[in-house]
PyMOL Python script that loads the backbone (N, CA, C, O; Angstrom):
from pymol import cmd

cmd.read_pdbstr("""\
ATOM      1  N   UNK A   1      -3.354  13.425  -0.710  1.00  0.00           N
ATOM      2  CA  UNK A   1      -1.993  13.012  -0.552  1.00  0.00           C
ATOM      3  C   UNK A   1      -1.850  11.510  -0.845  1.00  0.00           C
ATOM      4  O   UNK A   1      -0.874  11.046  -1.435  1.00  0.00           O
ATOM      5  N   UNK A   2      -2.857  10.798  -0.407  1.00  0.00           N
ATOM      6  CA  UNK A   2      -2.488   9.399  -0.964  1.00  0.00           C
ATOM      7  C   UNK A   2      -2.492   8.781  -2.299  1.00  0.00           C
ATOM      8  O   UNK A   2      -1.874   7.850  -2.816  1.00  0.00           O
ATOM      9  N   UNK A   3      -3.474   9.685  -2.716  1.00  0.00           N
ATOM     10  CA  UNK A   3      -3.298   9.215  -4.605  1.00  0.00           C
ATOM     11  C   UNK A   3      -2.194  10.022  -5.359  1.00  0.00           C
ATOM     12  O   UNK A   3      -1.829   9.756  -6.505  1.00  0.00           O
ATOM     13  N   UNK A   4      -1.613  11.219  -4.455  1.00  0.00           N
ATOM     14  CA  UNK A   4      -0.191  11.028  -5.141  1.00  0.00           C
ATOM     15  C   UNK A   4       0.731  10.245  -4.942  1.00  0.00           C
ATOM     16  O   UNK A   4       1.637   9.979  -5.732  1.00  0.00           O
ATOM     17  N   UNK A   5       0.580   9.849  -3.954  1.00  0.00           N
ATOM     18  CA  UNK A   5       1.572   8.917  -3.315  1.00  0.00           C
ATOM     19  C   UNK A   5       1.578   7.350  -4.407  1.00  0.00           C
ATOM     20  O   UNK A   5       2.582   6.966  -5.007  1.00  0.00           O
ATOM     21  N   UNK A   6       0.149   6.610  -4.447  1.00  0.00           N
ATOM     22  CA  UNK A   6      -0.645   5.796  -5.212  1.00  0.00           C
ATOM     23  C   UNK A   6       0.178   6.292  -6.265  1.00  0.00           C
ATOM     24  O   UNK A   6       1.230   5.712  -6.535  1.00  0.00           O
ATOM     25  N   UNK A   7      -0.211   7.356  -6.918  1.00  0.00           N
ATOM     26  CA  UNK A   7       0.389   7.683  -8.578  1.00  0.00           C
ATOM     27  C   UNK A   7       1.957   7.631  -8.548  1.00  0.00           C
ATOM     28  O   UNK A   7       2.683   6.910  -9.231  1.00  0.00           O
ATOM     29  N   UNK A   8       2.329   8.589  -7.572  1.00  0.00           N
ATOM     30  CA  UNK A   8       4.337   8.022  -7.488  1.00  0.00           C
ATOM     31  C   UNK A   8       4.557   6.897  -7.857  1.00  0.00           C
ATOM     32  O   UNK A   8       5.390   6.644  -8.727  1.00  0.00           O
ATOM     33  N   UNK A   9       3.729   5.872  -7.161  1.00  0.00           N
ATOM     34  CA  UNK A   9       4.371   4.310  -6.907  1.00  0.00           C
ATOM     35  C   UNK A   9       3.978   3.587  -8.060  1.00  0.00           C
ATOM     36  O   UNK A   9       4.732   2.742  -8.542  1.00  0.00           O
ATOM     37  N   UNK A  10       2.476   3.928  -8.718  1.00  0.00           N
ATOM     38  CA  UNK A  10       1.879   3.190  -9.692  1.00  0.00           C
ATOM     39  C   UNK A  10       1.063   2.421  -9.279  1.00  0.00           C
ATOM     40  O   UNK A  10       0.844   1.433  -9.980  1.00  0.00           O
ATOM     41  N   UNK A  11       0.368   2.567  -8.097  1.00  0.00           N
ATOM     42  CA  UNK A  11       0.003   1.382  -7.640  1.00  0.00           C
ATOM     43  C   UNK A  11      -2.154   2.034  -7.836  1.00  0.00           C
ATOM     44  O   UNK A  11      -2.389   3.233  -7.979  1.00  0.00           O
ATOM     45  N   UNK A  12      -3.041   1.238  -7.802  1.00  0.00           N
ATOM     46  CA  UNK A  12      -4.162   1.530  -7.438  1.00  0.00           C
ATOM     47  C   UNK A  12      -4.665   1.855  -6.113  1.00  0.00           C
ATOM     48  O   UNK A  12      -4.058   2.092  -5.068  1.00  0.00           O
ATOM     49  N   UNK A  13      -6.109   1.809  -6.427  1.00  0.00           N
ATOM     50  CA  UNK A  13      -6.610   1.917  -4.759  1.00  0.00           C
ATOM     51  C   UNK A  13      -6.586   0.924  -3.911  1.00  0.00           C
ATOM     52  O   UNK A  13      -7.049   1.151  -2.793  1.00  0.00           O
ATOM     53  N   UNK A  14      -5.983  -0.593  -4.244  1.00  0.00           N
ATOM     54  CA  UNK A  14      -5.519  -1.245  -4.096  1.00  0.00           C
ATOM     55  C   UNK A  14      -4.426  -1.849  -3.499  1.00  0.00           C
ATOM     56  O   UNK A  14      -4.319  -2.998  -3.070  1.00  0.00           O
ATOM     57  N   UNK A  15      -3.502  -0.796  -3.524  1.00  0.00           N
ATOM     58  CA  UNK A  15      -1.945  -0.787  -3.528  1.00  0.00           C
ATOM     59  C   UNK A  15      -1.569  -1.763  -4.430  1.00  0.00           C
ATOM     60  O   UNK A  15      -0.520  -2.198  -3.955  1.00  0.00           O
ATOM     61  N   UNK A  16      -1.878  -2.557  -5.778  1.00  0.00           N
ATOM     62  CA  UNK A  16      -1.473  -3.277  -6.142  1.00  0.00           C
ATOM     63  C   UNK A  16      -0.903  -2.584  -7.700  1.00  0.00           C
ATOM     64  O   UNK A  16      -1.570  -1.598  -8.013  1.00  0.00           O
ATOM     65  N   UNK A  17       0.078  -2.903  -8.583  1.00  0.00           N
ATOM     66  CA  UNK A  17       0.455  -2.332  -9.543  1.00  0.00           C
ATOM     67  C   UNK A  17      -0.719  -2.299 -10.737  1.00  0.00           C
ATOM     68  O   UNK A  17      -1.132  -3.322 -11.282  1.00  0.00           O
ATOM     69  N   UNK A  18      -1.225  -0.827 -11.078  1.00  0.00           N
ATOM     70  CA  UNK A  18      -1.770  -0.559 -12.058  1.00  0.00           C
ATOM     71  C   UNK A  18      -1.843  -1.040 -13.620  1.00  0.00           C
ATOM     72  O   UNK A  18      -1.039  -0.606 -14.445  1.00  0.00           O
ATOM     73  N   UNK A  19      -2.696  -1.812 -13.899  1.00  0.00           N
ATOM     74  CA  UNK A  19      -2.661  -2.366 -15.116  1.00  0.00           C
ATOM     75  C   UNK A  19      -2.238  -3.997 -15.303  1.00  0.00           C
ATOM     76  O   UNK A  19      -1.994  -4.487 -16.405  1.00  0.00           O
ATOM     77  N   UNK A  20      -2.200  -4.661 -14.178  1.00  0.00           N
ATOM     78  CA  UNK A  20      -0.945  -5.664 -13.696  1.00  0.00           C
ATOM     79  C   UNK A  20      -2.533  -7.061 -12.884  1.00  0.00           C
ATOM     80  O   UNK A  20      -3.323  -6.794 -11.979  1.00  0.00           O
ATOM     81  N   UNK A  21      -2.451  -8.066 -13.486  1.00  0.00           N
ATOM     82  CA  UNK A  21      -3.338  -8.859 -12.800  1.00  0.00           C
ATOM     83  C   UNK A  21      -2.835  -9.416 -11.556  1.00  0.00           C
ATOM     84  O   UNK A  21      -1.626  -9.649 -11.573  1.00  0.00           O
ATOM     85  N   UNK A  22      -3.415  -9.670 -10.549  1.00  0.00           N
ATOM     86  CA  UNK A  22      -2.759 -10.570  -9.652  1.00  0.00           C
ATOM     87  C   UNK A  22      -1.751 -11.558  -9.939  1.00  0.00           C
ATOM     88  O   UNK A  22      -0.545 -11.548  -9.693  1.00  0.00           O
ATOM     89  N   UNK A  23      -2.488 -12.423 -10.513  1.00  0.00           N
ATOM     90  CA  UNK A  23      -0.725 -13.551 -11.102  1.00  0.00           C
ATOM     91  C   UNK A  23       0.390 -12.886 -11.949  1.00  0.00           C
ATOM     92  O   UNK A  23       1.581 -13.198 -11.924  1.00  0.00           O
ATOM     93  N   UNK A  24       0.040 -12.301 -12.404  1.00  0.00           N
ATOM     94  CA  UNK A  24       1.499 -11.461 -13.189  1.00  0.00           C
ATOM     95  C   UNK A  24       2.689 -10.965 -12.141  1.00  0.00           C
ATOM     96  O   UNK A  24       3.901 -11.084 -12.315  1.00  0.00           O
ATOM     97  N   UNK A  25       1.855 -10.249 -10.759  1.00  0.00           N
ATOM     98  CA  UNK A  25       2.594  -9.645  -9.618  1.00  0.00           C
ATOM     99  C   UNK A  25       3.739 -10.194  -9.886  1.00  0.00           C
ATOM    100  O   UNK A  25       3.478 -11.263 -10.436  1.00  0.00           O
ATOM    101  N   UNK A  26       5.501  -9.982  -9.757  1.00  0.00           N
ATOM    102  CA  UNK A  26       6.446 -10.121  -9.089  1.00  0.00           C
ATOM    103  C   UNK A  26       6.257  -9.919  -7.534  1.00  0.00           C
ATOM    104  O   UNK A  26       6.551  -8.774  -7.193  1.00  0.00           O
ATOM    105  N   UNK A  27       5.782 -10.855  -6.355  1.00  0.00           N
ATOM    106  CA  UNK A  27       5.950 -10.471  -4.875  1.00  0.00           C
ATOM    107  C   UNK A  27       7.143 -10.211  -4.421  1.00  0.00           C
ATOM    108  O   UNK A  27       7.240  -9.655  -3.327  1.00  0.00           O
ATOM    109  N   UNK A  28       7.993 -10.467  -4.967  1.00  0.00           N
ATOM    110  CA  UNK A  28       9.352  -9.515  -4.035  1.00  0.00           C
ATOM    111  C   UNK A  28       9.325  -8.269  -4.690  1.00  0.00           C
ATOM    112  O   UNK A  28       9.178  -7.221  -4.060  1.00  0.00           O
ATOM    113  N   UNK A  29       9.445  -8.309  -5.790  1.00  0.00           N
ATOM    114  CA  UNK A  29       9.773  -6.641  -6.517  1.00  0.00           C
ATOM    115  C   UNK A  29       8.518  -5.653  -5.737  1.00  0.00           C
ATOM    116  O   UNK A  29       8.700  -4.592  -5.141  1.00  0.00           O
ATOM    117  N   UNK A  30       6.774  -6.624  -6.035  1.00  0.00           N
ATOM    118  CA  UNK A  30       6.160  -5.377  -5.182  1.00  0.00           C
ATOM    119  C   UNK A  30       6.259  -5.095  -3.843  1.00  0.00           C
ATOM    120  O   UNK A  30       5.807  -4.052  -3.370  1.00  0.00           O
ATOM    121  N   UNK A  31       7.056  -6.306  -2.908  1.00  0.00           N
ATOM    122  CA  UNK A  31       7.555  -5.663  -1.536  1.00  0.00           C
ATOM    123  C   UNK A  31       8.186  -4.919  -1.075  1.00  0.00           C
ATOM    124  O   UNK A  31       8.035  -4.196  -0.090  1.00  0.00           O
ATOM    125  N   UNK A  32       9.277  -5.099  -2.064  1.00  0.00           N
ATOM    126  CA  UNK A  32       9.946  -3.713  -1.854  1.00  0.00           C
ATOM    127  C   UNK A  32       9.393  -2.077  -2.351  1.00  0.00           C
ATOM    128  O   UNK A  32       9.654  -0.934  -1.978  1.00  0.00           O
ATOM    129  N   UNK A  33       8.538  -2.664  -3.345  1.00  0.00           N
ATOM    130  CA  UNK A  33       7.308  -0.957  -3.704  1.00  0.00           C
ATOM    131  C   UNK A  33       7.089  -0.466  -2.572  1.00  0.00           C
ATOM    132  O   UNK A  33       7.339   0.582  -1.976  1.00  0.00           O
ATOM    133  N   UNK A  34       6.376  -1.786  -2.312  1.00  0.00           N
ATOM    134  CA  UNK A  34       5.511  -1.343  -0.592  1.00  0.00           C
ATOM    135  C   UNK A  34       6.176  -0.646   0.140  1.00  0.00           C
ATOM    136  O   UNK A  34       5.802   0.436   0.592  1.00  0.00           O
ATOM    137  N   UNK A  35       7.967  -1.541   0.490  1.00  0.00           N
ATOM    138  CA  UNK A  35       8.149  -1.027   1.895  1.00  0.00           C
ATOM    139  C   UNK A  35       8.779   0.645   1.329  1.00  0.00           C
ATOM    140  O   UNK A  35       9.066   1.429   2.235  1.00  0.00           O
ATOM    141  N   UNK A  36       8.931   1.029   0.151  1.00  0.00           N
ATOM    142  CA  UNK A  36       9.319   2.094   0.121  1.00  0.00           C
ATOM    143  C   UNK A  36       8.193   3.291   0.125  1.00  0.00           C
ATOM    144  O   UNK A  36       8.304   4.410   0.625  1.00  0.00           O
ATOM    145  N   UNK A  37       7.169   2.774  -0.522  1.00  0.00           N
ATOM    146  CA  UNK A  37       5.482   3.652   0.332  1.00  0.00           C
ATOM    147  C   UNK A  37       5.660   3.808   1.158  1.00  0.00           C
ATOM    148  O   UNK A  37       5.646   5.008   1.430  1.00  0.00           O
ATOM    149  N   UNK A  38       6.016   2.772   2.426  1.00  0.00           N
ATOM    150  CA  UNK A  38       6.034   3.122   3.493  1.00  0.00           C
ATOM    151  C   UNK A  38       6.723   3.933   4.375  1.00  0.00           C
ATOM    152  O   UNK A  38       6.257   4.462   5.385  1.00  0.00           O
ATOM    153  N   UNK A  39       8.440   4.051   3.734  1.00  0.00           N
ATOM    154  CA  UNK A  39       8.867   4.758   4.344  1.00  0.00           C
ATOM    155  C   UNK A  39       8.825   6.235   3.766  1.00  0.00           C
ATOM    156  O   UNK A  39       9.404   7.193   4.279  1.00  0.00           O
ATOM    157  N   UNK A  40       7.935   6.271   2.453  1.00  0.00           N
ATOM    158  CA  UNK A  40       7.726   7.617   2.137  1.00  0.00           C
ATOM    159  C   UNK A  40       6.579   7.820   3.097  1.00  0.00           C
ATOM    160  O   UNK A  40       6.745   8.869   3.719  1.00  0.00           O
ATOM    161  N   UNK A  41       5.733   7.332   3.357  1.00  0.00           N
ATOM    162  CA  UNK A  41       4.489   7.857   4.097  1.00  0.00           C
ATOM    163  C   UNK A  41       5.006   8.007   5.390  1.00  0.00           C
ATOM    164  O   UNK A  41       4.506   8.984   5.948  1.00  0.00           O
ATOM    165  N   UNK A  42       6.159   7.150   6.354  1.00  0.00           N
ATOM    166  CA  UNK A  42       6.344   7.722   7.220  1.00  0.00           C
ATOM    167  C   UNK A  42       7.064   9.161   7.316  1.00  0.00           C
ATOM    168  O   UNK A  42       6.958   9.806   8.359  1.00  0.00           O
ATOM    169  N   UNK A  43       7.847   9.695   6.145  1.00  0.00           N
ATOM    170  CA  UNK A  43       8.354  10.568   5.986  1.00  0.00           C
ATOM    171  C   UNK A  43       7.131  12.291   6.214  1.00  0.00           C
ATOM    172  O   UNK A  43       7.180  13.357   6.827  1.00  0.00           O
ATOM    173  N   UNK A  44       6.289  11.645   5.368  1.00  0.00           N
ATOM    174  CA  UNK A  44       4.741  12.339   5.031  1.00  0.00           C
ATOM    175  C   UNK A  44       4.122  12.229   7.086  1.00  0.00           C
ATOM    176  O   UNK A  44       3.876  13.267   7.700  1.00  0.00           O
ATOM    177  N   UNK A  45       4.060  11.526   7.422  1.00  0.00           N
ATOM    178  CA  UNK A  45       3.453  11.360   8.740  1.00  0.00           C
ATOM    179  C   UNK A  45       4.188  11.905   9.854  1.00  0.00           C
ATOM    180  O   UNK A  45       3.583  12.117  10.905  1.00  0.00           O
ATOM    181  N   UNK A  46       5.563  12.188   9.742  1.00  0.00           N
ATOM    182  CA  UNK A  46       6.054  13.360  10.534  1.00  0.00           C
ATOM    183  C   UNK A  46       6.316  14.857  10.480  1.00  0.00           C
ATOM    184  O   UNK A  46       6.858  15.573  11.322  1.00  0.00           O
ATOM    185  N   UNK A  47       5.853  15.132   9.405  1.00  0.00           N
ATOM    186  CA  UNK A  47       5.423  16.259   9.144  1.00  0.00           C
ATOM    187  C   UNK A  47       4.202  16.794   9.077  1.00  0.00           C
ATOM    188  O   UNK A  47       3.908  17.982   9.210  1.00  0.00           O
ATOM    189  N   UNK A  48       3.276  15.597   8.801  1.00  0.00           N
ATOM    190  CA  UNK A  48       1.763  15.944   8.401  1.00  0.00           C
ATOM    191  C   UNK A  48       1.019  15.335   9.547  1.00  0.00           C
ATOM    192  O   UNK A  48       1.677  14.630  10.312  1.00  0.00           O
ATOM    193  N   UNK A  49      -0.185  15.496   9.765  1.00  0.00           N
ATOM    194  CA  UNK A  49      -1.099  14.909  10.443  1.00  0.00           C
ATOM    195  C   UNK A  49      -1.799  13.870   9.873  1.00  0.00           C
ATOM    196  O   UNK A  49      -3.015  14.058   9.838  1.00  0.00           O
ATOM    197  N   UNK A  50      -1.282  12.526   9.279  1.00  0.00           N
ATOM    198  CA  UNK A  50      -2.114  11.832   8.854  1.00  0.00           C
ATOM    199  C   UNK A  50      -2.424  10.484   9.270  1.00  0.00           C
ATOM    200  O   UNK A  50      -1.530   9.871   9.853  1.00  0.00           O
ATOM    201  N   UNK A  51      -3.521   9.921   9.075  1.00  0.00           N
ATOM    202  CA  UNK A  51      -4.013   9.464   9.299  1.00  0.00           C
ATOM    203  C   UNK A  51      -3.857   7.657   8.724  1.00  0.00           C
ATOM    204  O   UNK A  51      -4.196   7.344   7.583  1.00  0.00           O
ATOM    205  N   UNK A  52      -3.429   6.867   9.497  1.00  0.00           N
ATOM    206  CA  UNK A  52      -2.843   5.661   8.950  1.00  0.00           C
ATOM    207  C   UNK A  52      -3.885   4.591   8.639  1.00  0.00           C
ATOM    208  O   UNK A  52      -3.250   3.611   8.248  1.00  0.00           O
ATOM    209  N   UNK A  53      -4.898   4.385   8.632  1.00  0.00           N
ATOM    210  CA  UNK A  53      -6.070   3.722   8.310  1.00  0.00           C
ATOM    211  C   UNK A  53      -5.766   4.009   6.784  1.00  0.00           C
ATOM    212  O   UNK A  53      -6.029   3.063   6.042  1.00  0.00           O
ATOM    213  N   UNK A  54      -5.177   5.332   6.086  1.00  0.00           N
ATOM    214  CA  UNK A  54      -5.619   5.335   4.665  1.00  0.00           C
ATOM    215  C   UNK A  54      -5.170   4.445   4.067  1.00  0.00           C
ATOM    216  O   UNK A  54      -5.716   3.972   3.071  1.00  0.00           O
ATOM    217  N   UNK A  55      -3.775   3.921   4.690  1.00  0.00           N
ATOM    218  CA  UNK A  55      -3.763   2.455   3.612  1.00  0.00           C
ATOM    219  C   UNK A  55      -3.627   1.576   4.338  1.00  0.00           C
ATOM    220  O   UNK A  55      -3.181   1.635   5.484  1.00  0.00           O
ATOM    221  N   UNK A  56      -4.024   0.573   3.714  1.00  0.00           N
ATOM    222  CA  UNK A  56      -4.153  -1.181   3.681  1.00  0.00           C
ATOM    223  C   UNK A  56      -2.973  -1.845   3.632  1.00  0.00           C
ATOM    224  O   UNK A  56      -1.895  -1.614   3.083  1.00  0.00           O
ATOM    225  N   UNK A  57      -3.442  -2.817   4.394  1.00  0.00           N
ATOM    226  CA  UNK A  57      -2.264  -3.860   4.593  1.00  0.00           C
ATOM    227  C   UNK A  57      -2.669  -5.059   3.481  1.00  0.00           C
ATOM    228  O   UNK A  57      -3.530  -4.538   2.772  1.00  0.00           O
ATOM    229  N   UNK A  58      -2.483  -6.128   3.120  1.00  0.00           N
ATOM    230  CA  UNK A  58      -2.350  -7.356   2.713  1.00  0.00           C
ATOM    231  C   UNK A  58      -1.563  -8.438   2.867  1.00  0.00           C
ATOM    232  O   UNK A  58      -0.353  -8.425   3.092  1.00  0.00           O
ATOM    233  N   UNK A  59      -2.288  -9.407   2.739  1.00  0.00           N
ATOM    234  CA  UNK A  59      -1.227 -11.030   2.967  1.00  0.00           C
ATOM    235  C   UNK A  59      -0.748 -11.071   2.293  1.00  0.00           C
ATOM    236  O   UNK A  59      -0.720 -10.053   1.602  1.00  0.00           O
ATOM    237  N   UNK A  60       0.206 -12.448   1.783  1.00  0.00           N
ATOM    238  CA  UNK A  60       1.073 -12.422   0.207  1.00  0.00           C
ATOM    239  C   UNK A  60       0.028 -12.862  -0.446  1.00  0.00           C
ATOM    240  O   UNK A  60       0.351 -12.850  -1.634  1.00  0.00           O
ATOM    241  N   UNK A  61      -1.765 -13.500  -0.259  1.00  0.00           N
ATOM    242  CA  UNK A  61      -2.305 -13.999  -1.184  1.00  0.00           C
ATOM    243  C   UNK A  61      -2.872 -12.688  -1.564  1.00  0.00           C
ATOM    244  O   UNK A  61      -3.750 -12.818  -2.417  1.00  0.00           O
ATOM    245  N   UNK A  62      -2.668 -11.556  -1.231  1.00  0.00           N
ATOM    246  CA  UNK A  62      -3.645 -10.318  -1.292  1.00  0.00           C
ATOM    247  C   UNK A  62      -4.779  -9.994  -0.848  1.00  0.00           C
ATOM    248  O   UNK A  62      -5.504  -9.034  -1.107  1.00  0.00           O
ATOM    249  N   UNK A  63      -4.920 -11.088   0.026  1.00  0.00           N
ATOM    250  CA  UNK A  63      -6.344 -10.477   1.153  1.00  0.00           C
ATOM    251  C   UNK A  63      -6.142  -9.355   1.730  1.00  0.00           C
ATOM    252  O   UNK A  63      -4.958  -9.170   2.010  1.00  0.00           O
ATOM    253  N   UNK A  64      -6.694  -8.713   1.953  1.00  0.00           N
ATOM    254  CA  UNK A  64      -6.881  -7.246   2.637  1.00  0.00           C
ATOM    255  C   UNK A  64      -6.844  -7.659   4.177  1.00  0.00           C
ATOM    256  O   UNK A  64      -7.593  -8.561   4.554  1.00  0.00           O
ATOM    257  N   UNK A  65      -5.889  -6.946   5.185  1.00  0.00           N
ATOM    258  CA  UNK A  65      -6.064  -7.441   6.541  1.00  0.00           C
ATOM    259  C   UNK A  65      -6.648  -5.614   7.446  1.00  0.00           C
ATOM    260  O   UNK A  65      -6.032  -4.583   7.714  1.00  0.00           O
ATOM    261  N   UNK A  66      -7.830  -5.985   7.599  1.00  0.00           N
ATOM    262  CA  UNK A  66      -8.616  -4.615   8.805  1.00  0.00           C
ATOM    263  C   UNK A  66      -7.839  -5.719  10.183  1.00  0.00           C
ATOM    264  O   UNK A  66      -7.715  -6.889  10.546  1.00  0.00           O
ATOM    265  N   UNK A  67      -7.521  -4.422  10.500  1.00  0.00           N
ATOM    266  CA  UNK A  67      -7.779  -4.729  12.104  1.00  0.00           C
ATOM    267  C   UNK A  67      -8.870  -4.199  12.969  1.00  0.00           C
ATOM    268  O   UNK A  67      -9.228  -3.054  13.246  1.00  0.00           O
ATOM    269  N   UNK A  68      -9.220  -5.194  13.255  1.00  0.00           N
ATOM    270  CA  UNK A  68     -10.902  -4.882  14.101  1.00  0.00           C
ATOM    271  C   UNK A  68     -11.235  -6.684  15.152  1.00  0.00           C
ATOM    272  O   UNK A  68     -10.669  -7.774  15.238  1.00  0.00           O
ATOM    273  N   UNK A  69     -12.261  -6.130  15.638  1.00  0.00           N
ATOM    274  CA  UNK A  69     -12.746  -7.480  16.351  1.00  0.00           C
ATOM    275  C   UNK A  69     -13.585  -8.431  15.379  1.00  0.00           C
ATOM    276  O   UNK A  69     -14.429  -7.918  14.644  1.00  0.00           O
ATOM    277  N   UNK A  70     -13.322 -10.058  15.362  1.00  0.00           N
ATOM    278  CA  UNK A  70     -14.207 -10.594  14.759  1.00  0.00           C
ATOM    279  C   UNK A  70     -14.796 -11.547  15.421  1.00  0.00           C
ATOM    280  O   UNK A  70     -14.076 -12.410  15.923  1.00  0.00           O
ATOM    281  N   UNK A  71     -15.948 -11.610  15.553  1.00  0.00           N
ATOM    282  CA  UNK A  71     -16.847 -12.654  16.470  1.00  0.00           C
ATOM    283  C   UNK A  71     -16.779 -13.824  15.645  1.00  0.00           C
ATOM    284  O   UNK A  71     -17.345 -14.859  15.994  1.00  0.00           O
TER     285      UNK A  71
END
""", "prot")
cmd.dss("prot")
cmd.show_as("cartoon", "prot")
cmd.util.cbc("prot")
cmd.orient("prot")
């Protein structure tokens, strides 16, 4: 379900737009990608049993943010 989701949007395993380097990004245009992933996946998550770890968050520099403990 998530790489259709991924393929809907265009985005990689990444969540970032397919074919598209980091500096090229438009950050508003892909925020709004995002937030509409998101409200498709919440759409997907009340019907389905899934599991929200499958996707990633990021900063605006595109660091990847886990939530976990860091010593």
């Amino acid at each position: 379900m998530k790489e259709q989701l991924y393929e809907e949007f265009k985005l990689d395993d990444d969540t970032l737009p397919k074919g598209k380097k980091i500096e090229d990004i438009n950050l508003k245009e892909h925020a709004k990608v995002l937030v509409e992933l998101r409200k498709k996946y919440a759409e997907f998550q009340d019907d389905h049993d899934i599991d929200p770890s499958m996707f990633y968050a990021f900063t605006k520099d595109f660091m990847r943010v886990d939530i976990g403990l860091m010593i």
